[in-house]
C-alpha positions, 0 to 999 in steps of 0.5 A, spaced: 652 407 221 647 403 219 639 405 216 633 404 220 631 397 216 638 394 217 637 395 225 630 393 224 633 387 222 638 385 228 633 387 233 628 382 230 633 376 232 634 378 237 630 375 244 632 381 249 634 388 246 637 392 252 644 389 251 643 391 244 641 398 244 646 400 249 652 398 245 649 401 239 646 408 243 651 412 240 652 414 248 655 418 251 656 421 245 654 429 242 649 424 237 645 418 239 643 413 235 636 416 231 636 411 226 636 405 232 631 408 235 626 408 229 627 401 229 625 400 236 619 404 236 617 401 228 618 393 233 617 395 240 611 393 244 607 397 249 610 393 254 617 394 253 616 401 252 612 401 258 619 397 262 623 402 259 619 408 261 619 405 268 627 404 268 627 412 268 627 416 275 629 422 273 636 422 276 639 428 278 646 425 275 646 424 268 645 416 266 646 415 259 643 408 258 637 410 261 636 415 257 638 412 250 632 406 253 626 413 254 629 415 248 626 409 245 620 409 249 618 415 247 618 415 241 615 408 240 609 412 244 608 415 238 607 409 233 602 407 239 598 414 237 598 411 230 596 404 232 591 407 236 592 409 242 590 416 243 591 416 250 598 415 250 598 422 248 597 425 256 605 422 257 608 425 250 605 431 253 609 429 260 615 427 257 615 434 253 617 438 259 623 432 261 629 436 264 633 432 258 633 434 251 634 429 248 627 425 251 625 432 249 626 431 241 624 424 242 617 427 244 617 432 237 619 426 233 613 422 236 608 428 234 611 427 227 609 420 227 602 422 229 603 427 223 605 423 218 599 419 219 594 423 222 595 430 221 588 433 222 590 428 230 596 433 230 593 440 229 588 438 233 593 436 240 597 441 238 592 447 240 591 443 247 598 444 248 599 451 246 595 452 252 601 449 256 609 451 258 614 454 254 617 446 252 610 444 251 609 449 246 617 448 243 615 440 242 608 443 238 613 447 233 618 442 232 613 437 231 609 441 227 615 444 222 617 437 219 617 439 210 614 432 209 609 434 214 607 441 209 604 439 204 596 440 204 594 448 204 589 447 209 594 443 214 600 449 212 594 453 215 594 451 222 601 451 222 601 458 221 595 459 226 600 455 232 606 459 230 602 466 230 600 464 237 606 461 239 610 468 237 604 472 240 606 469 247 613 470 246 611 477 245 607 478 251 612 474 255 615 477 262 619 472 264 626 470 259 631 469 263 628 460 264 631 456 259 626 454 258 624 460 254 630 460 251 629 453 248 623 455 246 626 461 242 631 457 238 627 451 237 623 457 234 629 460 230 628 455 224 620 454 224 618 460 221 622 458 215 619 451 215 612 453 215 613 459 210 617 455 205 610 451 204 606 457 203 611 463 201 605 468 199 601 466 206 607 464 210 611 471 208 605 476 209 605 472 217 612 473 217 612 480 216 608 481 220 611 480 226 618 483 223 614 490 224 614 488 231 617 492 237 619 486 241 627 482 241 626 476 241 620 477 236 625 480 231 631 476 233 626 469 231 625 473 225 632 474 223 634 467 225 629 464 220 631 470 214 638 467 214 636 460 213 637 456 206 631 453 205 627 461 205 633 465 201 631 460 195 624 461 195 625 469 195 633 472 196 631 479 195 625 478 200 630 475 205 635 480 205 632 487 205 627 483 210 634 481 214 637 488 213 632 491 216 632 488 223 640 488 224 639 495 223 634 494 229 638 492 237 636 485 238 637 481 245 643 476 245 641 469 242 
Protein backbone atom coordinates (compact mmCIF):
# COMPACT_ATOMS: atom_id res chain seq x y z
CA UNK A 1 0.00 0.00 0.00
CA UNK A 2 1.32 3.32 -0.68
CA UNK A 3 2.74 5.88 2.15
CA UNK A 4 0.79 9.16 3.43
CA UNK A 5 3.35 11.29 0.95
CA UNK A 6 2.68 9.13 -2.25
CA UNK A 7 -1.32 9.64 -1.75
CA UNK A 8 -0.79 13.32 -0.65
CA UNK A 9 0.48 13.47 -4.10
CA UNK A 10 -2.35 11.77 -6.01
CA UNK A 11 -4.82 13.77 -4.26
CA UNK A 12 -2.92 17.14 -4.99
CA UNK A 13 -3.88 16.43 -8.82
CA UNK A 14 -6.81 15.64 -8.61
CA UNK A 15 -9.98 18.40 -8.53
CA UNK A 16 -12.72 16.15 -6.82
CA UNK A 17 -11.49 13.69 -4.19
CA UNK A 18 -14.53 11.30 -3.22
CA UNK A 19 -14.30 9.19 -6.19
CA UNK A 20 -10.58 8.69 -5.32
CA UNK A 21 -11.16 8.11 -1.66
CA UNK A 22 -13.79 5.47 -1.95
CA UNK A 23 -11.83 3.40 -4.55
CA UNK A 24 -8.84 3.37 -2.17
CA UNK A 25 -10.80 2.96 1.39
CA UNK A 26 -9.82 -0.01 1.81
CA UNK A 27 -13.58 -0.68 2.70
CA UNK A 28 -15.59 -2.59 3.18
CA UNK A 29 -12.83 -4.52 4.37
CA UNK A 30 -11.33 -5.66 8.14
CA UNK A 31 -8.78 -2.28 7.56
CA UNK A 32 -9.24 0.85 6.13
CA UNK A 33 -6.89 2.81 4.30
CA UNK A 34 -4.94 5.16 7.51
CA UNK A 35 -2.41 6.27 5.49
CA UNK A 36 -4.95 8.00 2.90
CA UNK A 37 -6.67 9.43 5.41
CA UNK A 38 -3.65 11.33 7.04
CA UNK A 39 -3.18 12.61 3.37
CA UNK A 40 -6.59 13.73 3.53
CA UNK A 41 -6.64 15.72 6.87
CA UNK A 42 -2.78 16.96 6.02
CA UNK A 43 -4.89 18.65 2.51
CA UNK A 44 -8.06 18.95 3.29
CA UNK A 45 -10.27 21.91 3.92
CA UNK A 46 -12.62 23.07 6.79
CA UNK A 47 -15.27 22.91 3.99
CA UNK A 48 -14.52 19.60 2.83
CA UNK A 49 -14.50 18.32 6.17
CA UNK A 50 -17.57 20.19 6.78
CA UNK A 51 -19.17 18.34 2.98
CA UNK A 52 -17.96 15.11 4.25
CA UNK A 53 -19.51 15.38 7.91
CA UNK A 54 -22.88 16.51 6.23
CA UNK A 55 -23.04 13.47 4.18
CA UNK A 56 -23.28 11.40 7.62
CA UNK A 57 -26.91 10.88 9.03
CA UNK A 58 -25.78 8.25 11.29
CA UNK A 59 -27.60 5.05 9.30
CA UNK A 60 -28.93 2.36 11.12
CA UNK A 61 -27.26 0.10 7.99
CA UNK A 62 -23.99 0.23 7.88
CA UNK A 63 -22.42 2.40 4.46
CA UNK A 64 -19.05 2.18 4.07
CA UNK A 65 -18.44 4.94 1.79
CA UNK A 66 -19.84 7.37 4.17
CA UNK A 67 -18.07 6.03 6.80
CA UNK A 68 -14.54 5.97 5.20
CA UNK A 69 -15.52 10.02 4.06
CA UNK A 70 -16.21 10.97 8.24
CA UNK A 71 -13.18 9.07 8.87
CA UNK A 72 -11.45 11.31 6.98
CA UNK A 73 -13.42 14.29 8.11
CA UNK A 74 -12.77 13.73 11.62
CA UNK A 75 -9.36 13.17 11.58
CA UNK A 76 -8.91 16.41 9.53
CA UNK A 77 -10.67 18.24 12.55
CA UNK A 78 -7.77 17.33 14.30
CA UNK A 79 -5.23 19.29 11.86
CA UNK A 80 -7.81 22.39 12.33
CA UNK A 81 -7.26 22.16 16.14
CA UNK A 82 -3.53 22.30 15.20
CA UNK A 83 -4.28 25.05 12.62
CA UNK A 84 -6.11 26.99 15.32
CA UNK A 85 -9.11 26.04 15.39
CA UNK A 86 -9.89 25.08 19.12
CA UNK A 87 -13.68 24.95 18.58
CA UNK A 88 -13.50 22.27 16.41
CA UNK A 89 -12.63 20.43 19.66
CA UNK A 90 -16.61 20.59 20.83
CA UNK A 91 -17.40 17.97 17.42
CA UNK A 92 -14.21 15.46 18.47
CA UNK A 93 -15.77 15.41 21.57
CA UNK A 94 -19.12 14.55 19.82
CA UNK A 95 -17.71 12.28 17.52
CA UNK A 96 -16.14 10.38 20.56
CA UNK A 97 -19.14 8.66 21.49
CA UNK A 98 -20.22 7.76 17.56
CA UNK A 99 -21.93 4.12 17.62
CA UNK A 100 -19.00 3.14 14.67
CA UNK A 101 -15.48 2.42 15.92
CA UNK A 102 -13.73 3.32 13.32
CA UNK A 103 -15.25 7.09 13.50
CA UNK A 104 -14.15 6.54 17.15
CA UNK A 105 -10.48 5.80 16.39
CA UNK A 106 -10.63 8.71 14.02
CA UNK A 107 -11.19 10.88 17.14
CA UNK A 108 -8.26 9.31 19.24
CA UNK A 109 -5.93 9.76 16.20
CA UNK A 110 -7.41 13.60 15.92
CA UNK A 111 -6.36 14.01 19.79
CA UNK A 112 -2.73 12.76 18.90
CA UNK A 113 -2.41 15.33 16.16
CA UNK A 114 -3.47 18.13 18.76
CA UNK A 115 -0.75 16.21 20.86
CA UNK A 116 2.02 16.09 18.52
CA UNK A 117 1.82 19.79 18.47
CA UNK A 118 0.17 21.06 21.71
CA UNK A 119 0.59 18.61 24.43
CA UNK A 120 -0.22 21.12 27.22
CA UNK A 121 -3.64 21.89 24.57
CA UNK A 122 -4.17 17.88 25.25
CA UNK A 123 -3.92 17.51 28.80
CA UNK A 124 -5.81 20.28 29.34
CA UNK A 125 -9.05 18.78 26.85
CA UNK A 126 -8.45 15.79 28.40
CA UNK A 127 -9.48 16.62 31.96
CA UNK A 128 -12.77 18.02 30.49
CA UNK A 129 -13.44 14.88 28.71
CA UNK A 130 -12.72 12.78 31.63
CA UNK A 131 -15.97 14.18 33.17
CA UNK A 132 -17.82 12.79 30.14
CA UNK A 133 -18.84 8.67 29.25
CA UNK A 134 -17.10 5.85 29.07
CA UNK A 135 -16.25 6.54 25.08
CA UNK A 136 -15.23 9.80 25.74
CA UNK A 137 -12.91 8.73 28.55
CA UNK A 138 -11.65 5.73 25.82
CA UNK A 139 -10.92 8.39 23.24
CA UNK A 140 -8.93 10.64 26.49
CA UNK A 141 -6.57 6.94 26.73
CA UNK A 142 -5.78 6.22 23.38
CA UNK A 143 -5.27 9.81 22.59
CA UNK A 144 -3.17 10.02 25.38
CA UNK A 145 -1.15 6.80 25.19
CA UNK A 146 0.89 7.22 21.79
CA UNK A 147 4.85 6.63 22.70
CA UNK A 148 6.03 9.50 20.40
CA UNK A 149 3.64 11.50 22.74
CA UNK A 150 5.68 10.55 26.06
CA UNK A 151 8.48 11.96 26.14
CA UNK A 152 8.45 15.23 28.91
CA UNK A 153 8.23 14.14 32.74
CA UNK A 154 5.82 16.51 32.98
CA UNK A 155 3.54 15.44 30.15
CA UNK A 156 4.10 11.63 31.33
CA UNK A 157 2.89 13.19 34.36
CA UNK A 158 -0.83 14.06 33.57
CA UNK A 159 -0.96 10.90 31.69
CA UNK A 160 -0.50 8.93 34.57
CA UNK A 161 -3.18 11.65 36.57
CA UNK A 162 -5.89 10.58 33.72
CA UNK A 163 -5.46 7.24 33.59
CA UNK A 164 -5.72 6.94 37.62
CA UNK A 165 -8.90 8.87 37.34
CA UNK A 166 -9.99 6.90 34.32
CA UNK A 167 -9.31 3.46 36.48
CA UNK A 168 -10.78 4.95 39.46
CA UNK A 169 -14.11 5.07 37.78
CA UNK A 170 -13.77 1.80 36.32
CA UNK A 171 -13.43 0.91 39.98
CA UNK A 172 -16.58 2.62 41.14
CA UNK A 173 -18.57 1.79 38.39
CA UNK A 174 -22.26 -0.08 38.86
CA UNK A 175 -23.02 -0.54 35.36
CA UNK A 176 -20.69 -3.17 33.15
CA UNK A 177 -22.66 -4.80 30.93
CA UNK A 178 -22.63 -1.64 28.06
CA UNK A 179 -20.11 -1.97 25.33
CA UNK A 180 -19.33 0.90 25.96
CA UNK A 181 -17.74 0.07 29.21
CA UNK A 182 -16.16 -2.83 27.39
CA UNK A 183 -14.66 -0.74 24.84
CA UNK A 184 -13.34 1.46 27.60
CA UNK A 185 -11.85 -1.40 29.29
CA UNK A 186 -9.98 -3.10 26.45
CA UNK A 187 -8.86 0.39 25.18
CA UNK A 188 -7.69 0.35 28.55
CA UNK A 189 -5.84 -3.25 28.39
CA UNK A 190 -2.81 -1.53 26.80
CA UNK A 191 -2.52 1.84 28.29
CA UNK A 192 -1.28 1.61 31.24
CA UNK A 193 2.00 -0.35 29.68
CA UNK A 194 2.33 3.12 27.28
CA UNK A 195 2.43 5.12 30.05
CA UNK A 196 4.64 3.17 32.32
CA UNK A 197 7.08 2.45 29.73
CA UNK A 198 7.61 6.30 29.50
CA UNK A 199 8.30 6.77 33.30
CA UNK A 200 9.04 3.08 34.71
CA UNK A 201 9.67 4.19 38.28
CA UNK A 202 6.70 6.37 38.51
CA UNK A 203 4.66 4.37 35.99
CA UNK A 204 4.91 1.11 37.88
CA UNK A 205 4.49 2.52 41.67
CA UNK A 206 0.59 3.50 39.97
CA UNK A 207 0.43 0.34 38.36
CA UNK A 208 0.84 -1.40 41.61
CA UNK A 209 -1.30 0.34 43.06
CA UNK A 210 -4.41 -0.39 41.45
CA UNK A 211 -2.90 -4.23 41.24
CA UNK A 212 -3.63 -4.31 45.13
CA UNK A 213 -7.24 -3.81 43.99
CA UNK A 214 -10.44 -5.80 45.17
CA UNK A 215 -12.21 -4.80 41.66
CA UNK A 216 -12.36 -7.42 38.30
CA UNK A 217 -12.11 -5.52 36.00
CA UNK A 218 -9.30 -3.35 37.63
CA UNK A 219 -7.20 -6.35 38.15
CA UNK A 220 -7.91 -7.63 34.64
CA UNK A 221 -6.63 -4.34 33.00
CA UNK A 222 -3.55 -4.67 35.16
CA UNK A 223 -2.73 -7.99 33.79
CA UNK A 224 -3.67 -7.40 30.25
CA UNK A 225 -1.00 -4.71 30.40
CA UNK A 226 1.57 -6.99 32.29
CA UNK A 227 1.40 -9.20 29.18
CA UNK A 228 2.35 -6.67 27.03
CA UNK A 229 6.23 -6.64 25.04
CA UNK A 230 6.65 -3.04 25.60
CA UNK A 231 6.46 -3.21 29.62
CA UNK A 232 8.06 -6.98 30.04
CA UNK A 233 11.40 -5.26 28.23
CA UNK A 234 11.57 -2.42 31.01
CA UNK A 235 11.41 -4.89 33.87
CA UNK A 236 10.51 -8.93 33.07
CA UNK A 237 11.02 -9.96 36.53
CA UNK A 238 8.60 -7.11 37.59
CA UNK A 239 5.88 -8.32 35.13
CA UNK A 240 5.83 -11.86 35.85
CA UNK A 241 5.73 -11.92 39.73
CA UNK A 242 3.11 -8.94 39.31
CA UNK A 243 0.98 -11.02 36.64
CA UNK A 244 1.26 -14.31 38.35
CA UNK A 245 -0.07 -12.68 41.37
CA UNK A 246 -3.24 -11.50 39.69
CA UNK A 247 -3.94 -15.18 37.48
CA UNK A 248 -3.83 -16.48 41.13
CA UNK A 249 -6.86 -13.94 41.45
CA UNK A 250 -10.68 -14.64 39.74
CA UNK A 251 -11.09 -12.17 37.41
CA UNK A 252 -14.26 -11.20 35.32
CA UNK A 253 -14.22 -12.55 31.69
CA UNK A 254 -12.63 -9.99 29.11
Amino acid sequence: MPGRETYAGHLRGIKEWRIYLVENSGLPGPRGNIELAQAVADLGTARLFRQYLDLDDAPRVPDPEKEYLVFCAVLGLGRLVVDGGRGHLDALRRYASDSRWRVREAVAMALQRVGTVDMSLLLRTAKKWLRGGWLEQRAVAAGLCEPALLHDREHVDGVLDALDAITAGIADAEDRTTDAFRALRKGMGYCWSVAATASPREGKRRMERWMASADADVRWIMKENLGKNRLVRIDRAWAETWRSRLSGKKGSLP
